[in-house]
C-alpha positions in Angstrom: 102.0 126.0 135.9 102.3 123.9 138.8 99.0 122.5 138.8 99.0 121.8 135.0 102.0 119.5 135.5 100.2 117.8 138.4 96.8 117.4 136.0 99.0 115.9 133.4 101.2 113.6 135.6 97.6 112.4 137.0 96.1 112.4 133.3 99.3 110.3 131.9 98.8 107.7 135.0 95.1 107.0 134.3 95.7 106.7 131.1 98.1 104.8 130.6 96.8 102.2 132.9 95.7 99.1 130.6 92.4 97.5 130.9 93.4 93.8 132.4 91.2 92.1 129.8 93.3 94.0 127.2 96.2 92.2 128.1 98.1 89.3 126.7 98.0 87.7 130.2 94.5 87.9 130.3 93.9 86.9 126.3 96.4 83.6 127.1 93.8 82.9 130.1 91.1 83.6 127.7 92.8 81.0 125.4 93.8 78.2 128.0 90.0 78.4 129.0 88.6 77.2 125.8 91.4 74.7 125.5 90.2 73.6 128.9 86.5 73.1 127.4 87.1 71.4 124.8 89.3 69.1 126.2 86.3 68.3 128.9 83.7 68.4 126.0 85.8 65.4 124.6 85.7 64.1 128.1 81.8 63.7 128.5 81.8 62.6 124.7 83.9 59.7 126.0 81.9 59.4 129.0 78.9 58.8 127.8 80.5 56.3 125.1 81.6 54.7 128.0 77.8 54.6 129.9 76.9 53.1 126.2 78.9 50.3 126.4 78.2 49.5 129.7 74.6 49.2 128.9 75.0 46.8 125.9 77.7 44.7 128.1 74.4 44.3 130.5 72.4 43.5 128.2 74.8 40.8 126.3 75.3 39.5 129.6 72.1 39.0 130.8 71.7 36.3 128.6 74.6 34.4 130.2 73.2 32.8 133.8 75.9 33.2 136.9 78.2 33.8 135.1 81.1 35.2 138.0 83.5 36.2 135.3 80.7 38.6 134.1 79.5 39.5 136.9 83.0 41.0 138.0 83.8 42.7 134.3 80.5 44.6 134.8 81.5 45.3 138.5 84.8 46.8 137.4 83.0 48.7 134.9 80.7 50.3 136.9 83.7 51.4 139.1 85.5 52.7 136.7 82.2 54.9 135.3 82.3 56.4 138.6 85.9 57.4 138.8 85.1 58.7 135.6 82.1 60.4 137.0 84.0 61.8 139.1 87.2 63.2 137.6 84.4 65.2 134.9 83.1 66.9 138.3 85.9 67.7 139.2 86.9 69.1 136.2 83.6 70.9 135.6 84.5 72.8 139.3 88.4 73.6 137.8 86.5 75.3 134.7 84.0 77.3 136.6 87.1 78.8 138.7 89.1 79.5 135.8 86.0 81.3 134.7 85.4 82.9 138.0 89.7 83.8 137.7 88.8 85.3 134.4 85.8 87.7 135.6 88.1 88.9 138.7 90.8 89.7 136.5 88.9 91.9 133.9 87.3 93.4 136.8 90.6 94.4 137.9 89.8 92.1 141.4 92.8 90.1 140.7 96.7 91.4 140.1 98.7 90.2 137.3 100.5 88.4 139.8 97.8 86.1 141.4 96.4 86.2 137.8 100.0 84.4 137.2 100.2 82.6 139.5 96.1 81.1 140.4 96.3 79.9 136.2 99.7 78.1 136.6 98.2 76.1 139.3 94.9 75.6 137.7 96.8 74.8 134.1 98.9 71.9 136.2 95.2 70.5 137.8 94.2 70.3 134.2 96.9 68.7 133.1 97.0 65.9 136.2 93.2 65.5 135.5 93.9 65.0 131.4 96.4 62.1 132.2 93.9 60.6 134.7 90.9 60.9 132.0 93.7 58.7 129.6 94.7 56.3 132.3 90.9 55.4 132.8 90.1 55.5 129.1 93.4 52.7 128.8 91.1 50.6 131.0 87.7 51.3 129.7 89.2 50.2 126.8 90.9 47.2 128.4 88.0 46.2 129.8 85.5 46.1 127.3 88.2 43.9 125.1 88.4 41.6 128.0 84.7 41.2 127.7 84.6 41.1 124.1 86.8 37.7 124.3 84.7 36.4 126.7 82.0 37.3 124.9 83.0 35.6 121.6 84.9 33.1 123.9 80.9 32.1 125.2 79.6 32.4 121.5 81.8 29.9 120.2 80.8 27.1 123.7 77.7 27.7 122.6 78.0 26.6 119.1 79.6 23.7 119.9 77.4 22.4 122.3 
């Protein structure tokens, strides 16, 4: 009699343990993932929008000669492609290890706990990088309506003279 309560304390402890991926923990990390994917799909859809315009505001300009005004529109363009550049690495890195989180979890690698606590962390790097991705967009756009003025601002010296 005594082993068969043993057996059936062991029995009800294995089988009551829940597989992590079965959780709602894990199925909320699950859905903050493909939120985070789709936010950085719309990231490199901006991106390259942004590597777009860059090219026709070269190519507009390169009918203007020495023009300084230009010159430094384009410069401040190209820097702020590469801060772009560089917030979507980052970014890809934070998705690959909320991915990486995700495997260890399921796998049972990872507790609840630092399941918790690694996604809270990762959720507020997402979010600092989202308002970064606006902020530079603000002056993407900024910029190429600066150089739209100038642009029609040169159109119109050039019909008068």
């Amino acid at each position: 009699m005594k082993y068969l309560i043993i057996c059936a304390a062991v029995l009800t402890m294995f089988s009551c343990k829940q597989n992590p991926a079965e959780t709602a923990e894990h199925k909320e990390l699950v859905s903050a993932h493909a939120t985070m994917e789709t936010t950085h799909e719309a990231m490199t859809t901006e991106h390259d929008a942004m590597k777009d315009n860059h090219d026709q505001m070269i190519e507009a300009h390169s009918e203007i000669e020495n023009d300084s005004l230009h010159i430094a529109t384009e410069k401040m363009h190209s820097e702020l492609l590469s801060k772009h550049q560089e917030l979507i690495d980052k970014h890809t890195a934070l998705l690959k290890k909320h991915a990486e989180l995700e495997t260890k979890h399921a796998s049972g690698a990872v507790t609840l706990e630092e399941l918790k606590t690694e996604h809270e962390a990762m959720t507020s790097e997402h979010e600092m990088m989202e308002k970064e991705h606006q902020a530079l967009k603000a002056e993407h756009d900024k910029i190429a309506e600066e150089d739209k003025k100038m642009m029609m601002e040169d159109a119109e010296k050039s019909e008068e003279n």
